[in-house]
N, C-alpha and C positions, 0 to 999 in steps of 0.2 A: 810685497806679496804676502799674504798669510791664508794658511788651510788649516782645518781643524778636523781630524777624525774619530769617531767613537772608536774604543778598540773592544767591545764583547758585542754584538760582529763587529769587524771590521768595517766602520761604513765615513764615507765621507760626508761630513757635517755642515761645510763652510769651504768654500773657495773665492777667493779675491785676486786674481792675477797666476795662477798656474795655466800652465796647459795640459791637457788631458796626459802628453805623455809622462808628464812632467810629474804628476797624480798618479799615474801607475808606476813610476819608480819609488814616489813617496809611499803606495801602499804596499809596495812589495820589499820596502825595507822596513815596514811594517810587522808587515806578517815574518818576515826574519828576523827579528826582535821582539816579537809580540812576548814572549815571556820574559825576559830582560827590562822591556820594557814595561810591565805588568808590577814584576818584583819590585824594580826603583818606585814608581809611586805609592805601591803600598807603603815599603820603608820609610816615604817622604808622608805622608797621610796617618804613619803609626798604625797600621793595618799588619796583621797578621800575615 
């Protein structure tokens, strides 16, 4: 299974094998980490 989302919005990109509810837990641990998650790639990208 893999899903892909944009995160500046939040949007889903790609889905192969989730189920929808499956996708709203995915984006709701999203958007609960959306800055967390934000900081790390920048760190990893050498972004400010």
């Amino acid at each position: 299974m893999l899903c892909k989302f944009w995160l500046d919005p939040t949007t889903l990109c790609h889905n192969h094998g989730y189920a929808p509810s499956e996708l709203n837990r995915i984006r709701a641990l999203i958007d609960t980490y959306h800055d967390k998650i934000v900081e790390a790639w920048d760190e990893h990208c050498g972004q400010n």
